[in-house]
N, C-alpha and C positions, 0 to 999 in steps of 0.2 A: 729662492733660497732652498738649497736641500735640508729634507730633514729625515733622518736617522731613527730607526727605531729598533734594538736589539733585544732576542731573545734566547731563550736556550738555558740562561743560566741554572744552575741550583748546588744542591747538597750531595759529595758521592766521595765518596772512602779513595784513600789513597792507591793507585794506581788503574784505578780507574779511568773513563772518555765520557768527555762531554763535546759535544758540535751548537756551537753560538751562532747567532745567525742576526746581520743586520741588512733591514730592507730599507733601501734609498727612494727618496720620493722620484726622483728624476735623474735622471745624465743628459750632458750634453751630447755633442757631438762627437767626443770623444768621451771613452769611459775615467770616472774620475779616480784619481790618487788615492786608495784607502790602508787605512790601517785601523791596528787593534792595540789598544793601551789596557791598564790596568794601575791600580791605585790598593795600594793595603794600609789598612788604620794606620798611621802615621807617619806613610812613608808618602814620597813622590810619585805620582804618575809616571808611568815608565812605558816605552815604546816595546809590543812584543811582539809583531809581525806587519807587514806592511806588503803592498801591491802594487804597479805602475799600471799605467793604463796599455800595457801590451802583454801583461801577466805575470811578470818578473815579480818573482818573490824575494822578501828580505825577512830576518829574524834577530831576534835578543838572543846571544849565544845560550843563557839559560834554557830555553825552548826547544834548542834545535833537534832535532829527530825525533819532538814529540808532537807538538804542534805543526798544522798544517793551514796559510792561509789560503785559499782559494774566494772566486767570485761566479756568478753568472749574470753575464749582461744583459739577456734576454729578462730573466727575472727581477733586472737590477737589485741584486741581493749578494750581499757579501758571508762568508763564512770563516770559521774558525776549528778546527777540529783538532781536541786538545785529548791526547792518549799518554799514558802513565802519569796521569794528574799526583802532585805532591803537594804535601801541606802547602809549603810557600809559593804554590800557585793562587792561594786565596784570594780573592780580589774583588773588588768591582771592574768589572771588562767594559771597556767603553770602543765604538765604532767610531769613527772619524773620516771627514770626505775631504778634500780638496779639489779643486779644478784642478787640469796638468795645466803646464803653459807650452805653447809655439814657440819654441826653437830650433833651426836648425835642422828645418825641413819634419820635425818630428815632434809628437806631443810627449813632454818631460815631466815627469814627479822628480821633488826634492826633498830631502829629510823625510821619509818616510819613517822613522823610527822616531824623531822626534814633535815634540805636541808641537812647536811652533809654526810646524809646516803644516797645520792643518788648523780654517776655518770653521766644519762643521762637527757637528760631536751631537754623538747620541745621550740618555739619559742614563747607560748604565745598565749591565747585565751582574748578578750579584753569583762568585763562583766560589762553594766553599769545600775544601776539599779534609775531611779529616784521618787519623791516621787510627 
Protein backbone atom coordinates (compact mmCIF):
# COMPACT_ATOMS: atom_id res chain seq x y z
CA UNK A 1 0.00 0.00 0.00
CA UNK A 2 1.30 3.46 -0.85
CA UNK A 3 1.71 5.89 1.52
CA UNK A 4 1.75 9.64 1.11
CA UNK A 5 3.35 12.11 3.04
CA UNK A 6 3.04 15.99 2.20
CA UNK A 7 4.74 18.95 3.07
CA UNK A 8 5.52 22.52 2.18
CA UNK A 9 2.49 23.94 3.46
CA UNK A 10 2.11 27.23 5.69
CA UNK A 11 1.21 30.91 6.08
CA UNK A 12 2.23 33.76 3.08
CA UNK A 13 0.46 36.99 2.02
CA UNK A 14 -1.45 37.25 -1.01
CA UNK A 15 0.46 36.87 -4.10
CA UNK A 16 2.90 35.10 -2.94
CA UNK A 17 4.68 31.09 -3.90
CA UNK A 18 4.60 28.23 -1.88
CA UNK A 19 6.15 24.62 -3.44
CA UNK A 20 4.24 21.49 -1.64
CA UNK A 21 5.97 18.53 -1.88
CA UNK A 22 4.46 14.86 -1.53
CA UNK A 23 7.02 11.77 -1.04
CA UNK A 24 5.40 8.27 -2.24
CA UNK A 25 6.47 5.29 -0.35
CA UNK A 26 6.92 3.15 -3.58
CA UNK A 27 5.89 2.99 -7.39
CA UNK A 28 5.40 0.22 -9.44
CA UNK A 29 6.47 -0.54 -12.37
CA UNK A 30 5.18 2.14 -13.95
CA UNK A 31 4.82 5.65 -12.28
CA UNK A 32 1.56 6.12 -10.53
CA UNK A 33 -1.49 8.64 -11.34
CA UNK A 34 -1.07 11.62 -8.99
CA UNK A 35 -2.93 14.47 -8.07
CA UNK A 36 -3.31 17.49 -5.66
CA UNK A 37 -6.87 18.23 -3.97
CA UNK A 38 -7.67 20.75 -1.64
CA UNK A 39 -10.54 21.18 0.82
CA UNK A 40 -11.72 24.85 2.49
CA UNK A 41 -13.80 24.92 5.82
CA UNK A 42 -16.91 23.96 4.40
CA UNK A 43 -16.70 23.37 1.08
CA UNK A 44 -15.93 20.13 -0.96
CA UNK A 45 -12.66 18.75 -1.93
CA UNK A 46 -11.87 19.85 -5.20
CA UNK A 47 -9.37 18.43 -7.86
CA UNK A 48 -6.49 21.25 -8.62
CA UNK A 49 -3.82 19.63 -10.67
CA UNK A 50 -3.25 16.20 -11.55
CA UNK A 51 -0.23 13.88 -13.52
CA UNK A 52 -0.42 10.67 -15.71
CA UNK A 53 2.22 8.44 -15.59
CA UNK A 54 3.99 9.86 -18.86
CA UNK A 55 3.89 13.40 -17.38
CA UNK A 56 0.87 14.99 -18.77
CA UNK A 57 -0.27 17.60 -16.91
CA UNK A 58 -3.90 18.53 -16.05
CA UNK A 59 -5.52 21.70 -13.95
CA UNK A 60 -8.74 23.26 -12.21
CA UNK A 61 -9.31 26.20 -14.60
CA UNK A 62 -8.88 28.36 -11.24
CA UNK A 63 -5.17 27.60 -11.12
CA UNK A 64 -4.08 27.63 -14.46
CA UNK A 65 -0.80 29.85 -15.11
CA UNK A 66 -0.24 29.83 -11.42
CA UNK A 67 0.14 26.50 -10.23
CA UNK A 68 2.51 24.08 -11.60
CA UNK A 69 2.31 20.09 -11.04
CA UNK A 70 5.34 18.31 -11.55
CA UNK A 71 7.03 14.77 -10.21
CA UNK A 72 10.30 13.05 -9.89
CA UNK A 73 10.45 9.58 -10.24
CA UNK A 74 13.73 8.85 -9.19
CA UNK A 75 12.95 10.63 -5.95
CA UNK A 76 9.56 9.27 -6.12
CA UNK A 77 8.19 12.58 -4.92
CA UNK A 78 5.52 14.64 -6.30
CA UNK A 79 5.26 18.52 -6.27
CA UNK A 80 3.17 21.38 -6.42
CA UNK A 81 4.41 24.96 -7.02
CA UNK A 82 1.81 27.52 -6.30
CA UNK A 83 2.84 31.44 -7.48
CA UNK A 84 0.29 34.42 -7.11
CA UNK A 85 -1.22 32.48 -4.15
CA UNK A 86 -4.94 34.24 -3.34
CA UNK A 87 -7.03 34.25 -0.36
CA UNK A 88 -9.35 31.46 -1.85
CA UNK A 89 -6.41 29.26 -2.41
CA UNK A 90 -6.61 28.51 1.34
CA UNK A 91 -6.95 25.08 1.92
CA UNK A 92 -5.82 21.85 3.30
CA UNK A 93 -3.81 20.47 0.07
CA UNK A 94 -3.96 16.94 0.08
CA UNK A 95 -1.66 14.28 -2.38
CA UNK A 96 -3.40 11.38 -3.88
CA UNK A 97 -1.79 8.17 -5.83
CA UNK A 98 -3.48 5.79 -7.95
CA UNK A 99 -2.10 2.84 -9.86
CA UNK A 100 -2.48 3.50 -13.91
CA UNK A 101 -4.17 0.66 -15.55
CA UNK A 102 -2.84 -1.53 -18.95
CA UNK A 103 -4.70 -0.48 -21.69
CA UNK A 104 -4.05 -0.46 -25.10
CA UNK A 105 -0.61 -1.19 -25.12
CA UNK A 106 -0.15 1.75 -22.58
CA UNK A 107 -0.35 2.57 -18.89
CA UNK A 108 -3.72 5.03 -18.48
CA UNK A 109 -4.73 7.55 -15.50
CA UNK A 110 -8.34 8.33 -15.27
CA UNK A 111 -10.08 11.19 -13.52
CA UNK A 112 -7.34 12.79 -12.43
CA UNK A 113 -9.17 15.91 -11.24
CA UNK A 114 -11.49 13.91 -9.45
CA UNK A 115 -11.18 12.27 -5.67
CA UNK A 116 -12.99 9.02 -7.05
CA UNK A 117 -10.12 8.17 -9.16
CA UNK A 118 -7.73 7.91 -6.57
CA UNK A 119 -7.13 5.15 -3.71
CA UNK A 120 -4.40 6.79 -1.76
CA UNK A 121 -4.34 10.09 0.06
CA UNK A 122 -1.96 11.79 2.03
CA UNK A 123 -2.81 13.41 5.54
CA UNK A 124 -2.84 16.98 4.41
CA UNK A 125 -0.63 20.00 3.86
CA UNK A 126 -2.37 23.15 5.61
CA UNK A 127 -2.13 26.53 2.92
CA UNK A 128 -3.12 29.80 4.30
CA UNK A 129 -2.85 32.57 2.18
CA UNK A 130 -3.99 36.17 3.62
CA UNK A 131 -4.49 39.34 1.97
Amino acid sequence: QVQLVESGGDSVQSGGSLRLACAASEYTDSPYCMGWFRQAPGKEREGVAGIDSDGNTFYTDSVKGRFTISRDNAKNTLYLQMNSLKDEDTAMYYCAAERPQYMLRRWRCYGLLESSGFSYWGQGTQVTVSS
